[in-house]
N, C-alpha and C positions, 0 to 999 in steps of 0.2 A: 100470398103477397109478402116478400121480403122488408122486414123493419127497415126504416131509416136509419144511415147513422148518427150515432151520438155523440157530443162533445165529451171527454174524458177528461177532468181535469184533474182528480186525484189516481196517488198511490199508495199499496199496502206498504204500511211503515217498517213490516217484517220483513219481507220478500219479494219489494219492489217492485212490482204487479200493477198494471194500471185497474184499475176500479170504477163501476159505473154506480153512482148511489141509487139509494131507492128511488119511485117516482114520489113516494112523501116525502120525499127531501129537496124538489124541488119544483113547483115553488115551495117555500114555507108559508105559511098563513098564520096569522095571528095566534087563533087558535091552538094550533099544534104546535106555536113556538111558548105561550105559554103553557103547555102542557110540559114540554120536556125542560121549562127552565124550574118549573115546580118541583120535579120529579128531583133535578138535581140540588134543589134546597131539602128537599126530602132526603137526602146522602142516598140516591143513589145511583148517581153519576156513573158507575160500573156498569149497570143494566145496561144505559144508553147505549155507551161503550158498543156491547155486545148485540144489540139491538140492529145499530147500526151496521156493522160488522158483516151481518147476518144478510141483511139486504145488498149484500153487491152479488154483481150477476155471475155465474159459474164460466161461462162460453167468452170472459174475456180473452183481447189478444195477447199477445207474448213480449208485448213491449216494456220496457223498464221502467221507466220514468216519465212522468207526464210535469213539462214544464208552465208554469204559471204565470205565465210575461204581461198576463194583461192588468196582476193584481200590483198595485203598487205600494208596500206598507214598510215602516224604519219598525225593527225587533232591533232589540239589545237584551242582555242580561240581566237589565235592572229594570227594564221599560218594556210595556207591552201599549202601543197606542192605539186609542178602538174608538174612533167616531168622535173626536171634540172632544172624551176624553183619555186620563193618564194615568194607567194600575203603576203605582212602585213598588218596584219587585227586591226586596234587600235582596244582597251577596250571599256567597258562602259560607261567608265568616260568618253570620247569625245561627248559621246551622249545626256548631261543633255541639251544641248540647242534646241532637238526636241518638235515640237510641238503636244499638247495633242489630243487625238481622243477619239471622238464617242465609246464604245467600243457594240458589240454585245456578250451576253454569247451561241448562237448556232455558231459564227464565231470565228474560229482560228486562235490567230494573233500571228506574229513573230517578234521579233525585231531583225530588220537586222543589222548588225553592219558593216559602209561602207569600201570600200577598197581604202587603201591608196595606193597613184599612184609612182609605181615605173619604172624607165627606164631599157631595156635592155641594155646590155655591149656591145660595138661598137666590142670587139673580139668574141662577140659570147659566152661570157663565162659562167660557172655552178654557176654563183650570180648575184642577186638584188640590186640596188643602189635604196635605200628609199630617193625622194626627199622633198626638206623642199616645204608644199602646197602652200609656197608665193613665187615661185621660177617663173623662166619663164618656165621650164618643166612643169608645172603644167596643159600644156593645153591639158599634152592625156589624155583622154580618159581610165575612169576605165574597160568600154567595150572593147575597142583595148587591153589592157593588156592583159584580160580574153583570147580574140581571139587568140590572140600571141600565149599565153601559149597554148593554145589547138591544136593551129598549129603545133606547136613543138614537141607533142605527133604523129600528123597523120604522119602516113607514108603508102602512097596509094602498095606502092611496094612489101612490104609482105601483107600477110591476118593472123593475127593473132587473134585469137578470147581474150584472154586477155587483150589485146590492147581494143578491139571492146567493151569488159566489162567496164575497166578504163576510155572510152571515154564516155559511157553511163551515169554510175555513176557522173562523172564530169558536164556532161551537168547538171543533175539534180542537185546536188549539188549548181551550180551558178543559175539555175531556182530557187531552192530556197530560195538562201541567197539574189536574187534579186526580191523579192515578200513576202507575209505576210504566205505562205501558202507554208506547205514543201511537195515537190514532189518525186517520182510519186503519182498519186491518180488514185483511179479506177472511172469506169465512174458514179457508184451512187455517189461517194462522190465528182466527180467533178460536177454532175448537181445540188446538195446542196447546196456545195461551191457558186458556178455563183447564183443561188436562193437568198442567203445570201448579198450577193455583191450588187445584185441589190435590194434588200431591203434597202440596207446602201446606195448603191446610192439616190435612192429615199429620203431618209430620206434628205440627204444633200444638194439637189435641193431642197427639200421645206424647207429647214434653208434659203438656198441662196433666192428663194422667199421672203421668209419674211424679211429678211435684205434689198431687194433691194427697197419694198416697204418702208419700213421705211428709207431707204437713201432718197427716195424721197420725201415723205413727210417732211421730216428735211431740202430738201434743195429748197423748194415752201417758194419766198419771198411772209412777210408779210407786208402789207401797213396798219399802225396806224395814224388815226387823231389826232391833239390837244383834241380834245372830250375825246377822247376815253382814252389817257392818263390821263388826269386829273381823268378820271371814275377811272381810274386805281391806278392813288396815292388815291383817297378816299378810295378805298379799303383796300389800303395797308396800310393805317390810320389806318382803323376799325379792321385789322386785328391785327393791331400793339398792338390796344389799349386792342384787345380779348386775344391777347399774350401774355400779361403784366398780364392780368386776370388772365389768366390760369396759370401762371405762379408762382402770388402768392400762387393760389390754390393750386399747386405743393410744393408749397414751406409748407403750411399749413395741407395739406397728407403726406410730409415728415416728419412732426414733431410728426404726430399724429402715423403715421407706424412706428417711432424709439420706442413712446410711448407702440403701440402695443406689438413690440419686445421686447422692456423691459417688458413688462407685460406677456407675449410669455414667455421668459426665466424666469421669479421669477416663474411662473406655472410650467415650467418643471422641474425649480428644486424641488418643493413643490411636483410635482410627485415623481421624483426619490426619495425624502425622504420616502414617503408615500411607494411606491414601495418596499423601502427594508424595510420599517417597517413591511408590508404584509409577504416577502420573509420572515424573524424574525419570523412573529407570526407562519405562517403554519409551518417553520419547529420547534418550539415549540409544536405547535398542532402537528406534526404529531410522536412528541418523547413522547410526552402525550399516543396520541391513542396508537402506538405502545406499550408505557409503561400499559395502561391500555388492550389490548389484552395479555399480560404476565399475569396481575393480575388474569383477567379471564379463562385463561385458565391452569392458575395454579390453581384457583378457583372452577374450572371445573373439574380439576383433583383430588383437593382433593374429592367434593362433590362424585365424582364416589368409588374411594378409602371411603370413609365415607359409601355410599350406598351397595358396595359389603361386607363391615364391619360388617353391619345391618344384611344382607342379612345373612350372614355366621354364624353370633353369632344366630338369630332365627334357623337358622338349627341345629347348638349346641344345641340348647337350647330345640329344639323340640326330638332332638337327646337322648339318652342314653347308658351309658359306658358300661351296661351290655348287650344291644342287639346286640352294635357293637363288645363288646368282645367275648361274646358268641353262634355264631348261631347253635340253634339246628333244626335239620330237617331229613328227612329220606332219606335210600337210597336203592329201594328194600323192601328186607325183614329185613333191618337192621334200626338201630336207628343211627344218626350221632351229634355227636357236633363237631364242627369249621372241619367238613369234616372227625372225625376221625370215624370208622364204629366198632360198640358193637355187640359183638354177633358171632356166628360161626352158619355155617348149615355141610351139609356133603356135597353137590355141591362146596362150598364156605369157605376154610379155612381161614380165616381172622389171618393174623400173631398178635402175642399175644402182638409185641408190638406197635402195631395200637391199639388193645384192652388196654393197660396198658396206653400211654395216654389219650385215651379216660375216664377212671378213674379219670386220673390226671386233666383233666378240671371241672370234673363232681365235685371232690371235691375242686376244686378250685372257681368255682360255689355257691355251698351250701354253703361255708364260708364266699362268699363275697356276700350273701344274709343275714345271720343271723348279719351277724356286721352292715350290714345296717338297720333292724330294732330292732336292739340290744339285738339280744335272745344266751345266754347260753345255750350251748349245756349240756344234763344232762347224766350222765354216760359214756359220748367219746365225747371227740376233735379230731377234722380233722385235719390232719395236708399236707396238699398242700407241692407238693415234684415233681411234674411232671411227668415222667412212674414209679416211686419209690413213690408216697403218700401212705400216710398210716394213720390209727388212734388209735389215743391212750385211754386205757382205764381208765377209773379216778377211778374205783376200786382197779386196779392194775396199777400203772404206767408203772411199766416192761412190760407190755404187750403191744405190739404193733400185731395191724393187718393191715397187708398187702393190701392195692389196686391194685398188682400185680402178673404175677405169670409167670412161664418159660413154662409154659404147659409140655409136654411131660404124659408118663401112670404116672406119679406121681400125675399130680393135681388133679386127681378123690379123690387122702388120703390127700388133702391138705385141711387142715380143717380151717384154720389162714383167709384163702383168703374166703373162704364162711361166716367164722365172719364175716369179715370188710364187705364185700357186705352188708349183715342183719343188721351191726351196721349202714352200712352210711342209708340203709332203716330206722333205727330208729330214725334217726337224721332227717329226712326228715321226717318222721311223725311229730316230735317236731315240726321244723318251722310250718309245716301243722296244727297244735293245738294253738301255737301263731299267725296263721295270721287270722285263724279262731275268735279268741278272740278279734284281733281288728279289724276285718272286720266280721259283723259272714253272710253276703253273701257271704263268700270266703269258697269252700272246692275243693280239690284235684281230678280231676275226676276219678284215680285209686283207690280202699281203700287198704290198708298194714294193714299189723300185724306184729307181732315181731316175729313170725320163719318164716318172708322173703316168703312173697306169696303178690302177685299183682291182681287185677281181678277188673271188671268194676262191678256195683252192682247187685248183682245176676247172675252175668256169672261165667263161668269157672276161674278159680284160673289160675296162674301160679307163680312157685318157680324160686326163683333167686338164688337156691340153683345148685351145679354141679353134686355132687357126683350121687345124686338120682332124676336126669332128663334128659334129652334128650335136644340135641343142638340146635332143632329147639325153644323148649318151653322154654329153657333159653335164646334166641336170645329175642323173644317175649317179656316176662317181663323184660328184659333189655330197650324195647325199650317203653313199658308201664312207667317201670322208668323216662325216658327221657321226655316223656311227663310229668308227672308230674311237673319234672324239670320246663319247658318253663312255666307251667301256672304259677308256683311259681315267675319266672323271668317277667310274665308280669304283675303280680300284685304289684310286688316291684316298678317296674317302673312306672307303675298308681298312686299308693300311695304316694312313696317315690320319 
């Protein structure tokens, strides 16, 4: 059959352990309570201590703390109140004339602060009269008091378990303030406790040894002969006169160690100068360094800015204004400058005015070729206008022909626009006759005539005429043109 459980109201004062007391400790009974208050008039309130200690049960739980909310009592440091009456307990300050101990750091010491002896009221009454300790009261007994007062609590006639708590508590509380070590404690921490004590015991029996041997030795009389004392003023001669030696010698290392020190102090301060002369120079030096890392890497910055400068002007330089202004290239069956597309097929109606400025570059082109090697055009100037250029004849000034045209069935009778085609064809043979003249390893790889017909040598012809051809073969030698063009533009560039 499984015990009942137990109420717990104490803890081990060591190691915080809940504890269940003996069943002699509760209840108490008269009897056993004057047994153990005897025992502690007897000085030997430690027993109990350990007695008690002894009796808590092994198989307790693992809780820490057992709180006490049902007892309700006022503690101060001067006041312990117990049943009707009042122990005064002086300060610290009465304690400064204890003497010093041993201390251990595995052993817990308390300083107990004693109790001052007070007398009960001859009526029995609910107060203390605090006697002066040089009084003739002064011979009870701080244990009788304690007694007293715990007397005055029992009352064999009820059974009250409140009661039976408040007398528990009590006990241990005078256990404790009458010992170095606060109770209750379970039974490891009292076999520790006892371990510790008797290590300090020990300790203190062999101090007492050793003092007692030394009392004895100190108190073995010594018997000196006339011999021996005279031996003994020689000594104290020789010693006198080594004294005196030594003495000046003290006197002549004192003078020489004041010297040192003054030599000692004129160094440190020649350090400390030295020191912030140092501190002075590096941070100099390091406003230098700093200052010259700006230099450099401004230095560094220009040289890069200077190097992509190089860099950029040889691209210039390598570069040309007319291959970057004017690419010509193909697309298809078409001939293209700067992306614009010459030419028409019947798959492929190319709006006429992607055709017009394609025109417009082509003669903007040729003129900025012949000014560059300084050729006069002869019988027509180009005159650059963009989908609108046109050129003018120098026979007729009034005449203008056209580089453009609105297409529709009209432009098959538009005869304006197939001059200017044939005239810029003439103008391009011109350049082709001047660049021959000053290069004569230069010629055109299309050959032209003047009624506007293109063909490679000894191939088929093609007219750059509208009226009387076909879209595909007017595409064609439009794009035959174009070539032309580019060789004309990379020889200027070679050259010029």
């Amino acid at each position: 059959m499984e015990d009942r459980p137990t109420d717990v109201h104490f803890s081990c004062q060591r190691c915080c352990q809940p504890l269940r007391l003996d069943h002699s400790l509760n209840p108490i009974d008269k009897d056993f309570f004057f047994d153990l208050i005897s025992h502690h008039s007897n000085g030997i309130g430690s027993g109990i201590g350990t007695g008690l200690s002894a009796a808590t049960d092994a198989n307790n739980d693992n809780r820490k703390v057992v709180a006490l909310s049902d007892i309700e009592e006022d503690k101060s440091p001067s006041n312990v109140a117990v049943e009707g009456q009042s122990l005064n307990i002086p300060t610290s300050s009465n304690l400064n004339s204890s003497s010093p101990r041993k201390t251990n750091s595995d052993v817990i010491y308390k300083v107990v602060q004693p109790i001052r002896k007070v007398e009960k009221c001859a009526t029995d009454c609910d107060y203390s009269v605090i006697n002066d300790p040089n009084s003739s009261s002064a011979n009870l007994t701080s244990s009788s008091i304690i007694h007293s007062s715990l007397l005055s609590n029992f009352d064999q006639s009820t059974v009250d378990k409140s009661k039976d708590l408040k007398l528990q508590i009590q006990l241990f509380d005078i256990l404790s303030d009458q010992s170095d070590i606060d109770h209750p404690l379970c039974e490891e921490c009292a076999d520790f406790v006892i371990k510790q004590m008797d290590h300090h015991l020990k300790i203190l029996e062999n101090e007492c040894n050793d003092y007692n041997e030394y009392l004895q030795q100190m108190t073995v009389p010594e018997v000196t002969s006339d011999k021996e004392i005279d031996d003994l003023r020689a000594q104290l001669q020789s010693m006198q006169v080594v004294q005196a030696s030594k003495i000046s010698e003290l006197k002549e290392l004192n003078v020489k160690q004041k010297r040192v020190e003054d030599e000692l102090e004129r160094r440190l301060n020649e350090f400390k100068k030295q020191k912030a002369d140092e501190d002075r120079y590096w941070h100099e030096y390091n406003n230098i360094k700093f200052s010259l890392y700006q230099c450099e890497e401004e230095n560094q910055t220009l040289e890069n800015k200077l190097r992509y400068a190089k860099e950029y002007y040889n691209k210039l330089k390598r570069a040309n204004v007319f291959n970057s202004t004017f690419h010509i290239w193909y697309s298809g069956p078409f001939g293209t400058i700067n992306g614009f597309r010459m030419g028409r097929t019947p798959n492929m109606q190319v709006d006429w005015h992607e055709i017009n400025a394609g025109w417009g570059q082509c003669a903007l082109l040729l003129s900025s070729l012949s000014k560059k090697i300084s050729l006069t055009f002869q019988r027509y100037k180009i005159v650059p206008y963009g989908n609108y250029s046109f050129i003018e004849s120098l026979d007729d000034k009034s005449k203008q022909l056209p580089l453009y045209t609105s297409g529709g069935i009209k432009y098959y009778f538009h005869q304006k626009f197939e001059q200017a085609m044939i005239a810029f064809l003439d103008c391009l043979q011109q350049f082709n006759d001047e660049a021959h003249r000053q290069d004569s390893d230069f010629k055109l790889p299309y050959e032209m005539d003047s009624k506007g017909n293109l063909a490679e040598k000894g191939a088929e012809k093609y007219s750059i005429r509208i009226s009387v051809n076909t879209e595909e073969k007017w595409t064609k030698a439009l794009k035959f043109m174009l070539t032309n063009l580019k060789w004309a533009l990379a020889w200027v560039v070679m050259k010029h």
